[in-house]
KEGU-750846 format. One record per residue (C-alpha): residue number from 1; residue in one letter; chain; x, y, z. Coordinates in Angstrom, 2 decimals. Each point is the difference from the previous one (the first is absolute). Last residue first. Layout:
NUM_A_A_X_Y_Z
...
//
This chain:
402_X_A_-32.97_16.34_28.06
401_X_A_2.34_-1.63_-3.10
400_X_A_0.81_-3.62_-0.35
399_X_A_3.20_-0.02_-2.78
398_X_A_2.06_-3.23_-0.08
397_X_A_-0.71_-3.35_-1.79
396_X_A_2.66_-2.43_-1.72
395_X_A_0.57_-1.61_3.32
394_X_A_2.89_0.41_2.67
393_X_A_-0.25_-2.41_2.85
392_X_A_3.61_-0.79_0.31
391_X_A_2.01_1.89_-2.62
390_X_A_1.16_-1.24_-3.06
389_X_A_0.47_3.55_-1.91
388_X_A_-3.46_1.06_-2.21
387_X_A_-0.29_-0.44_-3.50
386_X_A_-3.42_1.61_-0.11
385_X_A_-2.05_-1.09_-2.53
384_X_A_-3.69_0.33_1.65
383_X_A_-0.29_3.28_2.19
382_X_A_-3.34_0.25_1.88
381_X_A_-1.23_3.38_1.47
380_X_A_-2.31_0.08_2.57
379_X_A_-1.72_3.04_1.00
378_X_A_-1.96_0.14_3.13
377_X_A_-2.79_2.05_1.21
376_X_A_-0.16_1.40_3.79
375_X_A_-2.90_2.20_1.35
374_X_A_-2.63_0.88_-2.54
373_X_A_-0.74_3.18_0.83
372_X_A_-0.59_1.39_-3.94
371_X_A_1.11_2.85_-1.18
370_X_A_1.86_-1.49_-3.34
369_X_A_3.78_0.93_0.75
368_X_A_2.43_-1.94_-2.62
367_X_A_2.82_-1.67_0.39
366_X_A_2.41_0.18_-2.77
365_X_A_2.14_-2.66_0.31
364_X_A_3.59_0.57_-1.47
363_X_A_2.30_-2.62_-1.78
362_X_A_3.75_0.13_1.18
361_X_A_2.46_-1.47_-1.79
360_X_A_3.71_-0.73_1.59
359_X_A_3.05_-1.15_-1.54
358_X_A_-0.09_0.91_-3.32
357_X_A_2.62_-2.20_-2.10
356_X_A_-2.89_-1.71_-2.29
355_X_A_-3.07_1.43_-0.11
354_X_A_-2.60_-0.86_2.90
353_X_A_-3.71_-1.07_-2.10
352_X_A_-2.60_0.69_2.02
351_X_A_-3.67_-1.50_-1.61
350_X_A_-3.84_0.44_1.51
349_X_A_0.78_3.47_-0.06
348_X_A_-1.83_1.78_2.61
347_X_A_-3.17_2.82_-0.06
346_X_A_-0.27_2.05_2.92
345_X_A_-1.67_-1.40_3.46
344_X_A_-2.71_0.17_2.78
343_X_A_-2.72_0.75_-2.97
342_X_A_1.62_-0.35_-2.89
341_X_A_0.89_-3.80_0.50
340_X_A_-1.39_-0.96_3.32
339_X_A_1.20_-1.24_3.47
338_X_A_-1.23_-2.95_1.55
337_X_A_3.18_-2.17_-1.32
336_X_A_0.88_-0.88_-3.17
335_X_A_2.64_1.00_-2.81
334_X_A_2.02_-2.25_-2.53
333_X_A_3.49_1.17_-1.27
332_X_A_1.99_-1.86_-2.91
331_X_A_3.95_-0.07_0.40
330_X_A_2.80_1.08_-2.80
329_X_A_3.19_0.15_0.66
328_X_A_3.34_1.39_-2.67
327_X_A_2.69_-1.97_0.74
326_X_A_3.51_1.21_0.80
325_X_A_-0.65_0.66_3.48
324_X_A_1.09_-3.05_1.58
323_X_A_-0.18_-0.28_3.76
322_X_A_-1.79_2.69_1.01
321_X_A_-2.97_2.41_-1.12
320_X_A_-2.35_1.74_2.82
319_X_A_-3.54_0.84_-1.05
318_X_A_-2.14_2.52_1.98
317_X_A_-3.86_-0.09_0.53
316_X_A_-1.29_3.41_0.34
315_X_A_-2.20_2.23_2.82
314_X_A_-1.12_2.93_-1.37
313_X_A_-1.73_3.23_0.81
312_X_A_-2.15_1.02_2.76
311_X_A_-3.48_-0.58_-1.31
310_X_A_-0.49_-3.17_1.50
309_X_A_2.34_-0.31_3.01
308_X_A_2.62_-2.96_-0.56
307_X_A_1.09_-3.17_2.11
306_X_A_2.78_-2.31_-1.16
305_X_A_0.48_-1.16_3.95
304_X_A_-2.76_1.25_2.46
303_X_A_-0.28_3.44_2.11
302_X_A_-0.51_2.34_-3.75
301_X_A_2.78_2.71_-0.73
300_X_A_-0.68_3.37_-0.37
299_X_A_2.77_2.08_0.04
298_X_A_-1.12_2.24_-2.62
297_X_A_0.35_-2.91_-2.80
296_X_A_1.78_-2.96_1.81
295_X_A_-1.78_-2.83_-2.33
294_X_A_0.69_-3.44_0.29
293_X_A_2.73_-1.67_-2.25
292_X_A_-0.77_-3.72_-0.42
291_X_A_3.24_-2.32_-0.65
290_X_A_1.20_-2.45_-2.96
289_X_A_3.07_-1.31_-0.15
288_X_A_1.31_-1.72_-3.41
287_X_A_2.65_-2.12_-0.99
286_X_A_1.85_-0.87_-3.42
285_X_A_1.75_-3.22_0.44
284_X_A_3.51_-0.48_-1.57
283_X_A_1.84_-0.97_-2.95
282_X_A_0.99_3.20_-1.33
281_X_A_3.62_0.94_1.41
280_X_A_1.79_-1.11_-2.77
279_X_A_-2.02_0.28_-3.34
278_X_A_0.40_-3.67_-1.62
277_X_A_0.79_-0.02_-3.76
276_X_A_-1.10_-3.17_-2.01
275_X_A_1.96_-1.26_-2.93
274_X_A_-0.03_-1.71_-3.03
273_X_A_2.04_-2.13_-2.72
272_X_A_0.64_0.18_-3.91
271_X_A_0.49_-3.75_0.20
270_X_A_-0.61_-2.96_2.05
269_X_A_-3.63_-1.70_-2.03
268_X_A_-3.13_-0.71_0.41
267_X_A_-0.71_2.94_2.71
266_X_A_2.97_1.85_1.67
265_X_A_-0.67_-0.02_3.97
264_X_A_-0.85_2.35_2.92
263_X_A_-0.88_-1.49_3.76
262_X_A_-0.09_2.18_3.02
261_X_A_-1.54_-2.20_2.62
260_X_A_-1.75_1.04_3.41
259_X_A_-0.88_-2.05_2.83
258_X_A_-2.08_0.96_2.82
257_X_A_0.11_-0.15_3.34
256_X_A_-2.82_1.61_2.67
255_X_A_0.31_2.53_2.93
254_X_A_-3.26_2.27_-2.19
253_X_A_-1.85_-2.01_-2.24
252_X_A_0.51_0.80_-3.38
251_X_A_-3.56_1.59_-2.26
250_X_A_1.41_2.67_-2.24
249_X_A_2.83_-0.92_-2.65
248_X_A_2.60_2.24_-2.54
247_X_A_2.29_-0.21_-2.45
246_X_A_0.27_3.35_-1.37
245_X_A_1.52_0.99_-3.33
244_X_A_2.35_2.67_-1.56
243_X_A_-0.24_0.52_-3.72
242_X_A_0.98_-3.15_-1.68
241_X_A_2.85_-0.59_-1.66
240_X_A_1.63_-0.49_-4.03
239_X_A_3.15_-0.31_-1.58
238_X_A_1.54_-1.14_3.29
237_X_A_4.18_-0.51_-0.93
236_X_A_0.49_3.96_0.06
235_X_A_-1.00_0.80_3.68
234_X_A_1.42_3.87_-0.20
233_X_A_-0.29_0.15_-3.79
232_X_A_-2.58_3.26_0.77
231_X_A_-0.06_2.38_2.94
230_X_A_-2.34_0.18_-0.38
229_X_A_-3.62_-0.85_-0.53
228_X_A_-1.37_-2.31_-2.80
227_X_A_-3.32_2.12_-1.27
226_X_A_-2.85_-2.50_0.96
225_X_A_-2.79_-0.81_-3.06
224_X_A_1.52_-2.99_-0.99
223_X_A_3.13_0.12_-3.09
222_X_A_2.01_2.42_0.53
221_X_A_1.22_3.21_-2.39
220_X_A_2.23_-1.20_-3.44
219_X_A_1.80_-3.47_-0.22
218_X_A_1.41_-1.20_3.02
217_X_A_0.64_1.51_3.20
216_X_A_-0.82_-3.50_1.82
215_X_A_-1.74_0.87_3.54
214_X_A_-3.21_0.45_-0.93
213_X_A_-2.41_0.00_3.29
212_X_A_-3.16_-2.15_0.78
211_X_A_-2.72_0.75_2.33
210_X_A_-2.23_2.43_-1.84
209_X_A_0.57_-3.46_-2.61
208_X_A_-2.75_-1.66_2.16
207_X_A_-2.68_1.38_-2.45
206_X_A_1.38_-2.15_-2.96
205_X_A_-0.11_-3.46_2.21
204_X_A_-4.37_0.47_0.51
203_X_A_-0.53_-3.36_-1.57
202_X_A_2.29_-2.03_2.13
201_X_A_2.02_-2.75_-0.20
200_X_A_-1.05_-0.78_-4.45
199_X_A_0.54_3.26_-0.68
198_X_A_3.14_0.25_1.34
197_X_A_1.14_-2.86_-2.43
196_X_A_-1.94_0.81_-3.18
195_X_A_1.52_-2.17_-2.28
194_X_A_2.98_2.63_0.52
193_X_A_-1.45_3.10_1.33
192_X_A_2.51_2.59_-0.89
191_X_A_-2.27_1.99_-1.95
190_X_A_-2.52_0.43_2.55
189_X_A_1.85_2.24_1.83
188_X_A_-0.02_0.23_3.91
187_X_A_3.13_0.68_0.56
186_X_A_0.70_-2.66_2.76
185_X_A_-1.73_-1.10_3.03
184_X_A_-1.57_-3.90_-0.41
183_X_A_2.29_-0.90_-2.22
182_X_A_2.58_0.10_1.85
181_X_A_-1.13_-1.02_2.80
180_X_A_-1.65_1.44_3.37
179_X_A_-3.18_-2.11_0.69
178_X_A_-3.63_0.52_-1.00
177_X_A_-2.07_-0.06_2.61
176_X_A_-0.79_4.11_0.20
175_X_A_0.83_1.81_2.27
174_X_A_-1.98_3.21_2.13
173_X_A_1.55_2.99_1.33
172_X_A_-1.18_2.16_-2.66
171_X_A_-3.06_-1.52_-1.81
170_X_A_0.42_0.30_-4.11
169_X_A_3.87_-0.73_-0.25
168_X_A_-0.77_-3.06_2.01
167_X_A_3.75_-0.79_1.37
166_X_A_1.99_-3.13_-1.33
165_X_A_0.31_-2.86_2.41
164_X_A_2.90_-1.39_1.76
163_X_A_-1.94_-0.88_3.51
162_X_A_0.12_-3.77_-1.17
161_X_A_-1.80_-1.90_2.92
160_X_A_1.80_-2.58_1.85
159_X_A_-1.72_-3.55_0.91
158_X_A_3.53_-1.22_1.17
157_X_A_0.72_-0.60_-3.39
156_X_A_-2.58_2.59_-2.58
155_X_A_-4.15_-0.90_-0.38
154_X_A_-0.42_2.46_3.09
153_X_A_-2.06_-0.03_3.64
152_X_A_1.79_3.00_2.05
151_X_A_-1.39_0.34_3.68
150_X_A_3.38_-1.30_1.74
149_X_A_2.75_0.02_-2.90
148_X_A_1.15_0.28_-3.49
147_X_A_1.33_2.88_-2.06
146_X_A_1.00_-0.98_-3.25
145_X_A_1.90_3.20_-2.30
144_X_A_0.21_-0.77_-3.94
143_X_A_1.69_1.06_-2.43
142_X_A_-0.05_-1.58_-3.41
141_X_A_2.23_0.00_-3.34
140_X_A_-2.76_-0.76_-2.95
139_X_A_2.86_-1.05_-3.12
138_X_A_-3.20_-1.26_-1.97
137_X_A_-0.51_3.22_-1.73
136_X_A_-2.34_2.92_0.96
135_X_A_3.21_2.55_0.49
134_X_A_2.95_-1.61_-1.71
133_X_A_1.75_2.67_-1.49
132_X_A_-0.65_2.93_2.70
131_X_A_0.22_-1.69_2.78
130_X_A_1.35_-3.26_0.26
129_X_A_2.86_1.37_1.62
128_X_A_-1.65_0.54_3.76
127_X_A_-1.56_2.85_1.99
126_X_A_-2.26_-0.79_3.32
125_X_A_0.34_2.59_2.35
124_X_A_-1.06_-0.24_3.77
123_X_A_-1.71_1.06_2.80
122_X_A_-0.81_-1.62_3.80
121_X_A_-3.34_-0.53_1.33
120_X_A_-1.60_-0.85_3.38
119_X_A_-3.13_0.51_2.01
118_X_A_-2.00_-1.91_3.39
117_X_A_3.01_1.41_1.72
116_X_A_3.51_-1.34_1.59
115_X_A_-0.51_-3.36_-2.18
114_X_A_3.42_-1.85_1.06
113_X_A_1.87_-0.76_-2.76
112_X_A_1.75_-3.31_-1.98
111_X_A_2.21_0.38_-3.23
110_X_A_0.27_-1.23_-3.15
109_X_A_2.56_1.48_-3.02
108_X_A_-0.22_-1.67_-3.39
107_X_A_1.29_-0.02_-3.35
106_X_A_-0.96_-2.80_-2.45
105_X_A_2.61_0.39_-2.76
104_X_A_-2.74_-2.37_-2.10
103_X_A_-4.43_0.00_-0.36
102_X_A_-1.52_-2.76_-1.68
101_X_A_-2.69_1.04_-2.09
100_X_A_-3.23_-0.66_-0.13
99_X_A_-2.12_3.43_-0.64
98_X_A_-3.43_0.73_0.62
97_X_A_0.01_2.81_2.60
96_X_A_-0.55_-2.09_3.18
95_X_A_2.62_-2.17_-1.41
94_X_A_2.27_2.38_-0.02
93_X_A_-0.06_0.06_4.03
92_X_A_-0.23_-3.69_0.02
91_X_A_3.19_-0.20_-1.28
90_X_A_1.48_2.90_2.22
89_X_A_-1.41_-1.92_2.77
88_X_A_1.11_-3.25_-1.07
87_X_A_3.80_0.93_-0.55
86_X_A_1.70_-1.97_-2.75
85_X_A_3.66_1.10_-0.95
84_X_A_3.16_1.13_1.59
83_X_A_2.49_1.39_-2.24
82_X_A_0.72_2.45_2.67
81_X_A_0.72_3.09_-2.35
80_X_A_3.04_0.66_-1.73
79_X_A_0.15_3.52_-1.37
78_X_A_-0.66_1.82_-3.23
77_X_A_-2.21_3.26_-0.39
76_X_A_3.52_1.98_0.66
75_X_A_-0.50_2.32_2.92
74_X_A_-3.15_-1.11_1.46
73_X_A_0.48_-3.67_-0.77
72_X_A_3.40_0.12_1.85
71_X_A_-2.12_-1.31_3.15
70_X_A_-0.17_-3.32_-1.34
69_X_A_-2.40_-0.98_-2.73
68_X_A_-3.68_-0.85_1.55
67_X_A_0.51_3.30_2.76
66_X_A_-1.35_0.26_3.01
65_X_A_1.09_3.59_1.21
64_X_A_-0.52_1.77_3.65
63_X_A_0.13_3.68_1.20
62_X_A_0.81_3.36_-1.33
61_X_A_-1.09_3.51_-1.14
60_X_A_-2.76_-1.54_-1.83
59_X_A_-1.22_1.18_-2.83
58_X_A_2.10_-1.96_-2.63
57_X_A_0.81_2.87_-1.99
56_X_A_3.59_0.45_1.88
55_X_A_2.19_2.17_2.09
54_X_A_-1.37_-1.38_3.16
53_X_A_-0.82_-3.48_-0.83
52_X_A_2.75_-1.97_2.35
51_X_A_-1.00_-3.41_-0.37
50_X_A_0.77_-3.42_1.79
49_X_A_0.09_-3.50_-0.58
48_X_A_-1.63_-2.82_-0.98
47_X_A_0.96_-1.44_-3.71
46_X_A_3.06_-1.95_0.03
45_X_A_0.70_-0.68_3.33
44_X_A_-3.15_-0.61_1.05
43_X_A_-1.82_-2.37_-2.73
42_X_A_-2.58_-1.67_2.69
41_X_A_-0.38_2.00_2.92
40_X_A_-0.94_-0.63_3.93
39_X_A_-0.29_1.92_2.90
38_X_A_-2.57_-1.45_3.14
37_X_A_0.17_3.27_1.80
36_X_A_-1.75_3.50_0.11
35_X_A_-1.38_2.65_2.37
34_X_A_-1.02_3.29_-1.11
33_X_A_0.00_2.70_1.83
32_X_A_1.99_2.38_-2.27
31_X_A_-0.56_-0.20_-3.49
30_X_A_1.61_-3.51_-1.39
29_X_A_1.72_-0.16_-3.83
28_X_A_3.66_1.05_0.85
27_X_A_1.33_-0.93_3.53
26_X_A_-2.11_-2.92_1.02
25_X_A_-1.10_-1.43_-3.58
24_X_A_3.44_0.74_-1.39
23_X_A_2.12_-1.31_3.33
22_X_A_-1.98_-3.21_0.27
21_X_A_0.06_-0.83_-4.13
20_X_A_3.74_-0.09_0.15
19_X_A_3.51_2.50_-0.27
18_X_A_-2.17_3.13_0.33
17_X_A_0.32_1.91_3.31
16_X_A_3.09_-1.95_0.45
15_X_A_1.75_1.59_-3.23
14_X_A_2.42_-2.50_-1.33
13_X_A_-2.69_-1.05_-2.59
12_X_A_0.72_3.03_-1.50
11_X_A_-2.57_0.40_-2.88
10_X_A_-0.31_3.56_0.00
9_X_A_-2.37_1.09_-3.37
8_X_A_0.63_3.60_-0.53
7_X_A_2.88_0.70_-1.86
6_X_A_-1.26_-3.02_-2.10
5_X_A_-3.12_1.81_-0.57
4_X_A_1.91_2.08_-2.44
3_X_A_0.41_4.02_0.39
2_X_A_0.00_1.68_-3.20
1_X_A_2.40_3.07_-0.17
//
């Protein structure tokens, strides 16, 4: 029996924990904690609403949908989008990648929030019609996600920065500044380049099709190097998506506002439309507590705080997860104090990186027993990268060891 999307799309308006922007940012796309107001959409009640993934390829089990031809794109390929066009950012946004074209069915959801850690990031799934048959062409649909605020110097409105990059498929964890289109993540082959199209944004397009997924079931096999996964014809209108993607930023200031827009458009023309899928749950700020676990080895436990006995063991420095644990963390270590490496203490990695969904890490410090009377040595470790919770007084440091 093949299950179609529109068994899964619910587009009751009726419901009150999705019947306007409020109730979907609130209910559906926030983690907990997070405090948001200042709602506003262009295109609403044709092409916001939300999605119930669970049965389908999507890979998301539910959350929000911006979609640039009504919400019965997913089921049919044809809707009605806004028929709003012109948007600067979006605009501006292809211009960064050498195109000119007006951009129509503007779609957008905006939002304020309250930065509850120096972190965010949210995922998503860009898929639209263009794909297969007019990958590289003019017909460049665009996503795009501004953040603007306190500390954030952009060339977007409101001095936003686009956050709606493609990841570095050589450096985990790392983007690069080339924004989410479609032709900027696609198949990859060269043989669809017409007049050279992704060529022309970005050089490196064929290696960003690790993040691209065939969702036609046309012709023989798939195009891309990603086998579709099932259940198949489950989101039939999107011929084409991306693998899941992270939106993400380091560097708010805790107890400030910010403003967030959720744009997606169709590019020189209003056809074959697009859409971006918003995990529910995943906008929120990743925190991390760090604490100094002295050694109790044999009872013996040194008269000041984070003390250890050379010789006796280990003391360790332990990593607590909250907030969002979706994201996998990576932080950079430094080491001073009077203490010395091999001497007083074991090789450390300069480098932790906390995987996704663990909740606590613990690194161990081997400290080491050298006969000499020297009295008291310290150990201070220095954690840069830290998304830590907005606390008073907290700083990205932690770690002095006796």
């Amino acid at each position: 029996e093949t299950l179609h999307f529109e068994y899964i799309v619910k587009k009751d308006r009726n419901n009150p924990v999705r019947n306007n922007a409020t109730n979907l940012v609130t209910n559906v796309l926030l983690g907990d904690g997070i405090l948001a107001s200042n709602f506003s959409s262009v295109g609403f009640a044709n092409g916001i609403g939300y999605f119930d993934g669970f049965t389908s390829n999507i890979g998301f089990e539910e959350g929000v949908i911006l979609s640039t031809g009504g919400l019965e794109l997913v089921t049919t390929g044809f809707g009605v989008g806004s028929g709003v066009s012109g948007d600067a950012d979006l605009e501006l946004a292809l211009n960064a990648i050498n195109l000119t074209w007006d951009v129509n069915n503007v779609t957008i959801l905006e939002f304020d929030f309250v930065a509850e850690s120096e972190s965010m990031a949210f995922n998503y799934v860009f898929g639209s019609v263009e794909y297969t048959s007019f990958t590289c062409s003019n017909y460049n649909d665009i996503f795009g996600f501004f953040l603007s605020g306190p500390g954030i110097a952009g060339p977007y409105s409101n001095n936003a920065i686009n956050l709606a990059y493609i990841p570095d498929p050589v450096n985990p964890g790392q983007y690069t500044t080339t924004p989410v289109a479609v032709n900027t993540v696609n198949n990859g082959d060269p043989n669809e380049d017409f007049g050279g199209a992704c060529e022309n944004i970005d050089p490196n397009w064929q290696s960003y099709n690790i993040y691209w997924i065939d969702n036609d079931y046309t012709g023989t096999g798939w195009q891309g190097v990603n086998e579709p996964p099932s259940p198949e014809f489950t989101v039939e209108g999107i011929t084409g998506f991306t693998t899941p993607l992270t939106a993400e930023y380091d560097g708010l200031i805790c107890g400030e506002t910010y403003h967030i827009k959720l744009a997606i458009a169709d590019a020189a023309d209003g056809a074959l439309n697009s859409a971006v899928f918003l995990e529910a749950n995943s906008f929120a700020s990743p925190e991390v507590t760090i604490s100094t676990v002295p050694n109790t080895e044999l009872g013996l436990v040194v008269d000041v705080d984070n003390g250890v006995l050379e010789g006796c063991g280990q003391a360790a420095l332990q990593f607590d997860r909250g907030g969002d644990l979706s994201l996998e963390i990576t932080m950079e270590l430094e080491y001073s104090g009077t203490s010395q490496y091999g001497i007083d203490y074991a090789a450390l990695p300069t480098e932790v990186i906390l995987p996704a969904f663990q909740e606590q890490f613990i690194l161990p410090v081997n400290v080491l027993y050298d006969e000499i009377n020297e009295g008291q040595e310290t150990l201070i470790i220095t954690v840069s990268g830290v998304p830590v919770a907005c606390q008073e007084g907290v700083e990205r440091q932690s770690g002095e060891m006796i």
